[in-house]
GUMAR-145095 format. One record per residue: z negated, y, x of N, C-alpha, C in turn. Coordinates in pm, whole numbers, plus 50000, padded with zeros to 5 digits. Each point is the difference from the previous one (the first is absolute). Example, Ala and Ser with C-alpha at 12.3 -4.5 7.8 and 13.67 -1.06 7.14 Angstrom:
! GUMAR-145095
492204943151319500005011949911500005012050090/500725010549965499945011950082499275010949923/
END
This chain:
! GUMAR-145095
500004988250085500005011849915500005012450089/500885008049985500035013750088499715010449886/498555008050081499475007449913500115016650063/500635007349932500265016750094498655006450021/500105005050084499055008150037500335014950098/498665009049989500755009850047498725000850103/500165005650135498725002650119499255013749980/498674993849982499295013550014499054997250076/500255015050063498965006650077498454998350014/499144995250094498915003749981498754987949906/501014991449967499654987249937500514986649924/500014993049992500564988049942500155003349853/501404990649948500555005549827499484981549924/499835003349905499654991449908500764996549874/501274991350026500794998349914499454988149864/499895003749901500034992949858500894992849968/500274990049970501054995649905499454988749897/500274997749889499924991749906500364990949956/499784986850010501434988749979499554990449922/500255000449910499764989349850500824986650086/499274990749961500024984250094500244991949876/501074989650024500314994649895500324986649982/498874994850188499474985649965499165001050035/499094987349952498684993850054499574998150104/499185001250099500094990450071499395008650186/499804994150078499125004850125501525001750081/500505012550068501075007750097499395006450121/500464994050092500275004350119500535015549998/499115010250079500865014249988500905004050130/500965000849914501055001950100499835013550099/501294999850154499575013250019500335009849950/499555015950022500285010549931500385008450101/501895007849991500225009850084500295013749970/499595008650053500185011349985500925010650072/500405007949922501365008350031499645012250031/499945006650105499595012650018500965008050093/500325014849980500965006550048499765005250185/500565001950037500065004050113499285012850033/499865005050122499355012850020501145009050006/501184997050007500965009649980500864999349869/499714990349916500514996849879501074995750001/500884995750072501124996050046500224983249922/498804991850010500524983649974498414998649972/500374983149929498564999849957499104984950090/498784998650009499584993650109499304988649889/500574986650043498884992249898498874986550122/498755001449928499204995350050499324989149894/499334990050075499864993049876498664992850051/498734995949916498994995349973499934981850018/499784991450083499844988949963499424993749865/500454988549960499444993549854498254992950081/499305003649899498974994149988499174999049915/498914987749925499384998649906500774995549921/499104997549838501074995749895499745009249872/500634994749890499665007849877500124990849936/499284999349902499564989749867500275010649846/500874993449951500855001649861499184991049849/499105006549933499294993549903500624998249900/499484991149955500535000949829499745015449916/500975002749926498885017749947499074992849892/499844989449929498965000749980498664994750016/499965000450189498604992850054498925013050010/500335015549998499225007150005500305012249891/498715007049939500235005849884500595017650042/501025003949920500395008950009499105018750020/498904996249964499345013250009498254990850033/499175006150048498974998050075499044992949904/499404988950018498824999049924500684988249928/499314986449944500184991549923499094997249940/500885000949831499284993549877500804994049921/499384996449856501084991549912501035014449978/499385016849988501085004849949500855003350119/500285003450093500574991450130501004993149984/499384988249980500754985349972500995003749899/499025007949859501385000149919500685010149969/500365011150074500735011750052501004993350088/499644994350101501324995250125500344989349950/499634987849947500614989849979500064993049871/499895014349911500604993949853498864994249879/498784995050057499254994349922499665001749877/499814990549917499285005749888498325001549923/500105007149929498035007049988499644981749987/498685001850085499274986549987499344999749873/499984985549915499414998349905498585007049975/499204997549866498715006149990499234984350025/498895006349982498974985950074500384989849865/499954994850010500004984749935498824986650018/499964990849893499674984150034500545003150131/499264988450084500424992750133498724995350052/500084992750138499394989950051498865007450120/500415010350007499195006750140498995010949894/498464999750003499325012249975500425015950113/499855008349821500945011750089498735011649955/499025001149893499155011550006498814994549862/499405004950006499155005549896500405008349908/499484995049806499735011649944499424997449863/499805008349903499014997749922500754988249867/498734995649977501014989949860499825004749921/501944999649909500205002049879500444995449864/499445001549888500274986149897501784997250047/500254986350013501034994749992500034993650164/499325003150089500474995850137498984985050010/500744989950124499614986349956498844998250052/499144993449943498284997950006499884994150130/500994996550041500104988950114500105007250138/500545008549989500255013850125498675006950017/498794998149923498535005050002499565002050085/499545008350119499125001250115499035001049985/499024988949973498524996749929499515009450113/499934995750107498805009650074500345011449997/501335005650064500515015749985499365006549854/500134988749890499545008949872498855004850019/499214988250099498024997149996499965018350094/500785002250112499375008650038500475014049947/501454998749901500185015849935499625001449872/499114988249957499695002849897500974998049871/500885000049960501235000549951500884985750027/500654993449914500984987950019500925008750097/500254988550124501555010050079500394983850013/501615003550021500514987150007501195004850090/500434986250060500884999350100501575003350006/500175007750124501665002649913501294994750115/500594993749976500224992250064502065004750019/500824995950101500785004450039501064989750089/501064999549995501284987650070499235000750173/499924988750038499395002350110500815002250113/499795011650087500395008350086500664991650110/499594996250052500534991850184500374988249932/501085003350089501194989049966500664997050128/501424989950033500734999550125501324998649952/500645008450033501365000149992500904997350108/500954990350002500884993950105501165003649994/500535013750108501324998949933500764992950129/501384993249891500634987250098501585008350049/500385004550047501585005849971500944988150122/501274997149944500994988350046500365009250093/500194998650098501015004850131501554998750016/500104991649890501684992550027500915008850000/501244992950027501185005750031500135014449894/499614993149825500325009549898499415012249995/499105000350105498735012649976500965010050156/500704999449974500575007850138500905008949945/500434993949861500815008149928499695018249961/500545007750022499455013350018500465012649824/499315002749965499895003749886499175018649982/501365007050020499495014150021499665005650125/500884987850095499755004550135498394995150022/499484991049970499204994650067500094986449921/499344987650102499894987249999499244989749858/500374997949973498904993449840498714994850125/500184996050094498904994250064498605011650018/501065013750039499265009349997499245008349880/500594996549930499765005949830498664994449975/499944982250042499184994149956498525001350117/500175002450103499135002950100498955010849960/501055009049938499305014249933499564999449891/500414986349922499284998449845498244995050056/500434991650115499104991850035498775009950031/500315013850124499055010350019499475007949892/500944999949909499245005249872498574991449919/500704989250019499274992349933498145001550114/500494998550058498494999650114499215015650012/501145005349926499165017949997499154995649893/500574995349903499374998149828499364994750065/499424988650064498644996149997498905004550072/500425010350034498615011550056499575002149932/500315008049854499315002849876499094985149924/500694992450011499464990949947499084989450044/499785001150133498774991150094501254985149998/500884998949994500974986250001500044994650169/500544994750012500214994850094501464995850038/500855002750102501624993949988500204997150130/500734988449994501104994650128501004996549984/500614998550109501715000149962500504989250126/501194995049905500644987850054501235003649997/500744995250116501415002850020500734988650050/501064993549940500544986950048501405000449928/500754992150090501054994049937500234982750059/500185002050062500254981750043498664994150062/499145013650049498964994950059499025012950010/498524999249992499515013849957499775005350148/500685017549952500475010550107498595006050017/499375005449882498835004750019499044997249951/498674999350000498784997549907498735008550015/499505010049936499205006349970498884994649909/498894999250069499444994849902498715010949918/499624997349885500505010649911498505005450074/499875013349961499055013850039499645008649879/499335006750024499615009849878500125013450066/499965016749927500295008450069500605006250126/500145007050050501075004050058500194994450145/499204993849984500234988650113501194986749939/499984998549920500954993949927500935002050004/500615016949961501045006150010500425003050154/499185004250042500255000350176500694982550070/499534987949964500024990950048501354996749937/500395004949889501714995549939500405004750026/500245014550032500775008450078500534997650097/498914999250112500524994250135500234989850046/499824986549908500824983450010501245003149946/500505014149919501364998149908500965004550121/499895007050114500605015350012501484990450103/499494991450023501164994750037500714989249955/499394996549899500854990249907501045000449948/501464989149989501005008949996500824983949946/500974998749886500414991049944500914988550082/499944984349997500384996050104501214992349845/501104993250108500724992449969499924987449907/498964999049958499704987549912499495000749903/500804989549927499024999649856498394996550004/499335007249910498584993649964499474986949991/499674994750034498734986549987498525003949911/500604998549868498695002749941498754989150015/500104989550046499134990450057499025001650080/500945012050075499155004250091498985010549960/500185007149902498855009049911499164990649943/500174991749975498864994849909499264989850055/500394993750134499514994150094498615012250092/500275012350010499445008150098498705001049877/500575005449862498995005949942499174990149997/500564984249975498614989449942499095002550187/500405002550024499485000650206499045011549973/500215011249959499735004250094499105017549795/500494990849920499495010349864499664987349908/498404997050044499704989349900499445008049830/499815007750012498995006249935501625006149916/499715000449812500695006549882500495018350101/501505001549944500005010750100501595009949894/500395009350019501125002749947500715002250100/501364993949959500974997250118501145006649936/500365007850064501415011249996501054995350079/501074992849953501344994150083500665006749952/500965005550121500845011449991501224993550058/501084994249958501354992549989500985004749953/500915000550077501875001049921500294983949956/499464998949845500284989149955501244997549980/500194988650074502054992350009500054990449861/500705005549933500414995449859500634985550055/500434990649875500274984450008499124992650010/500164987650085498954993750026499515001350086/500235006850144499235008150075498625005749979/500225002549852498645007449974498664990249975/500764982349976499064992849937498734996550134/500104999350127499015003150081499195009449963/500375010750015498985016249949499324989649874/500314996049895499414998949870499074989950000/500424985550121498834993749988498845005150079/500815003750129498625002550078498755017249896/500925007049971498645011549922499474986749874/500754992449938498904991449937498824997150017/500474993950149498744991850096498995015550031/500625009150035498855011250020499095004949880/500664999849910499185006449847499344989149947/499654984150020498844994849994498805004450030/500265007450097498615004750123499875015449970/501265004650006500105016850022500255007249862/499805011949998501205010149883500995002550085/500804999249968501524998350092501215012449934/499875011850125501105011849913500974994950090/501225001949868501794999250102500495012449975/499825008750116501295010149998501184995850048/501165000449935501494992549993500565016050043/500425005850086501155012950038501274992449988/500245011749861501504995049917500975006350060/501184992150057501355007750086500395010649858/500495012550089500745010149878501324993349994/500634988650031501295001749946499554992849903/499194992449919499824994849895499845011749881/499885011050003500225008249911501305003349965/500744999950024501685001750006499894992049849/499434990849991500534992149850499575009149930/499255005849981499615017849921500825010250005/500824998950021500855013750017501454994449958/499905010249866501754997649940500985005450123/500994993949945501435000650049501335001049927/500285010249907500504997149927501704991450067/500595005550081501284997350072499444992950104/499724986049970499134990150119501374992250017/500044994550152501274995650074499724983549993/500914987750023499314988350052499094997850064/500365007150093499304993350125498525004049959/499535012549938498645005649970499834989749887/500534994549880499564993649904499484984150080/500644996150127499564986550042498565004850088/500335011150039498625005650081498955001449871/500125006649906498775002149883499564983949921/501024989550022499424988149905499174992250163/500425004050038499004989250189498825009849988/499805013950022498695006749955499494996949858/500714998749910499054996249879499294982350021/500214993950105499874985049997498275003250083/501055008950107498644995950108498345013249893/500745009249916498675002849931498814988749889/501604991249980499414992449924498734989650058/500774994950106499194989150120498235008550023/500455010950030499075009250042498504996749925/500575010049863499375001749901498624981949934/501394989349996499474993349935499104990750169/500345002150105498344996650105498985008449966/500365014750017498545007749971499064994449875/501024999549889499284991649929499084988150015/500584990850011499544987850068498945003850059/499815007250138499085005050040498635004749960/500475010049865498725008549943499164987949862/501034984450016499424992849878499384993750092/499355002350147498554990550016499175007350045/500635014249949498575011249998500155010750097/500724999850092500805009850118499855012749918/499645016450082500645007749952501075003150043/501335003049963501125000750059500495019149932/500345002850119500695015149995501445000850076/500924999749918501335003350039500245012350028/500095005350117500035016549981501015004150144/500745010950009500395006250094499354999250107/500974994850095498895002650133499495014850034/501195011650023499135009149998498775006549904/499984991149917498935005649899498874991049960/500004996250066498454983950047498435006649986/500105006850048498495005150054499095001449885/500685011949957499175005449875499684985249872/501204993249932499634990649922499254990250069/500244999050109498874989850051498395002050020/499495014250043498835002549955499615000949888/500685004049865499634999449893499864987049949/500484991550027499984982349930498484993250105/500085003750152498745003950057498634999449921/500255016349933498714997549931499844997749918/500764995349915500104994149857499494989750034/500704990250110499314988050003498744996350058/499215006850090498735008750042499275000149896/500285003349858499285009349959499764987549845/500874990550049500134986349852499114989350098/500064988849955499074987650031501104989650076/501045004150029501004993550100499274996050139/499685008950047499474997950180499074995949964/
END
C-alpha cells in the first residue's frame, strides 16, 4: 500500500487511514511505504517501513458496538427480543406476599413465620444452561454470500450467540468439524467464553470435504454428557445426502434439544419470481430448482418430527433469528 505524505519540519506526521476488512481471520501486516517530495521538489523519494506483528479480524458480532453490556445492549446490536415476564419455572427467583388465587404449594412457611404475613415462592425458567454451537467446515460453507463466507456468517452467529449468554449466566462451546473435528471449545460462561471462541475461530477457514456427522455426535457423547442445547449450523445438501444429517441429529435429540440452522442458497428463490417471457432453458432451470426445494423442504421436515428445532433462513440473516429461538427455547422446558 503506498500511502502520500508530505515532510514536516520539526517533527514526525501521523497519517490516519480507515479500512473496513472484509474477512475473518489473524493477517500478517504488510510493509508500509511512504512517498515524500524532495528538498528541491523536483521527484518524489519513497521509503518504506518493514512488515511486522499481526492483526486479528473479529467477527462484528464478538464485541458490542457502544460501551457497557446488558440485555438492552444485547437487544439494540443484535436484534433481540423483550425477555418474557417472570413465569412458572424450576429455579426460585424472589419473594412476595400471598394472594387469593396463588398455589398453596409455593408457601414459604418460615419466610411467612418471620414476616408475619403468608409469602410464597416465585419461581422462574431456570437460568444456566450450556449451549453447543456445532458449525460444518465443509466444502459448502466456503460458499460466499454478500461477499462474505456462510462459514463466516455462521462464526458470527456463533459470537453472538456467546454475547447472549453473558446476560444470561449460560454457558457455551463450540465445535467445528467436517471430516474430523477442527476445533473444540469447551463450553465457558461470560466473557471468557466469548474471548475463548473468538480466538479458537480466527483462523478457521472451510476445507475441501464433506461433513462426517458421526463425527459430531461421537465428540459430544465424549466429551457433553450432561442435557445441553446444541446449535448445528449446516448447508443442508438436499437428496439423500441429507439422510446422514437426519439420522445422526436423531441420535443427538435423544440426549440434547437439537437447533438446525439450514443457510438457504439464494438461487432457490428464483422459483419466486415471475417471468412472464420465460425462455427453455430457464423453464428446465425453474422445474430442477422447484425439485431440489422440494427435497429440501420435505428433510427439514423429517427433521423437526423428532423434535429438532429447525430454522431455514438466509445465511446472511442467521444471527438475529437464531438468538430469538435461543431464548424461546431457554425460556420453555426443552433444555
Amino acid at each position: 500500500m503506498l500511502i502520500p505524505a508530505l515532510r514536516l519540519r520539526g517533527g514526525p506526521l501521523e497519517i490516519l487511514r480507515e479500512v473496513l476488512p472484509n474477512r475473518r481471520g489473524t493477517f500478517a501486516l504488510g510493509p508500509i511505504f511512504i512517498l515524500s517530495p524532495s528538498r528541491m521538489g523536483l521527484f518524489r523519494v519513497r521509503s518504506g517501513n518493514p512488515a511486522g506483528g499481526e492483526i486479528a479480524i473479529l467477527p462484528p458480532a464478538s464485541t458490542p458496538r457502544r460501551a457497557g453490556l446488558s440485555y438492552r445492549t444485547l437487544r439494540e446490536d443484535l436484534g433481540l427480543k423483550p425477555r418474557p415476564p417472570r413465569g412458572e419455572g424450576s429455579e426460585f427467583e424472589s419473594l412476595r406476599e400471598y394472594v387469593p388465587g396463588d398455589d398453596p404449594r409455593h408457601i414459604d412457611w418460615r419466610a411467612s413465620a418471620r414476616h408475619v404475613r403468608p409469602q410464597v415462592r416465585q419461581y422462574q425458567t431456570e437460568r444456566r444452561h450450556t449451549v453447543l454451537v456445532a458449525i460444518d467446515t465443509g466444502r459448502l460453507m466456503g460458499a460466499h454470500v454478500d461477499g462474505t463466507s456462510k462459514l463466516d456468517h455462521a462464526i458470527n452467529c456463533a459470537a453472538a450467540l456467546a454475547r447472549a449468554s453473558i446476560a444470561f449466566g449460560d454457558r457455551v462451546g463450540f465445535v467445528a468439524f467436517d471430516r474430523q473435528v477442527r476445533l473444540l471449545v469447551r463450553p465457558k460462561s461470560g466473557r471468557s467464553g466469548v474471548g475463548a471462541l473468538v480466538a479458537a475461530t480466527s483462523g478457521l477457514q472451510p476445507v475441501a470435504f464433506e461433513p462426517d456427522f458421526r463425527v459430531l455426535v461421537e465428540t459430544l457423547a465424549r466429551h457433553q454428557k450432561k442435557r445441553a442445547l446444541v446449535v448445528v449450523l449446516t448447508d443442508l445438501v438436499e437428496g439423500g445426502a441429507s439422510r446422514g444429517l437426519e439420522d445422526y441429529l436423531a441420535l443427538l435429540a435423544r440426549r440434547h434439544c437439537v437447533m438446525l440452522v439450514a443457510p438457504r442458497d439464494r438461487m432457490l428463490r428464483e422459483i419466486d419470481e415471475r417471468e412472464p417471457a420465460i425462455s427453455r432453458d430457464r423453464i428446465y432451470r425453474r422445474l430442477a430448482l422447484q425439485g431440489l426445494v422440494a427435497e429440501r423442504e420435505t428433510a427439514l421436515a423429517r427433521i423437526a418430527r423428532f423434535g429438532a428445532q429447525v430454522l431455514d433462513l438466509d445465511p446472511a440473516q442467521v444471527t438475529t433469528p437464531v438468538l430469538n429461538r435461543y431464548l424461546a427455547v431457554r425460556d420453555s422446558v426443552l433444555i
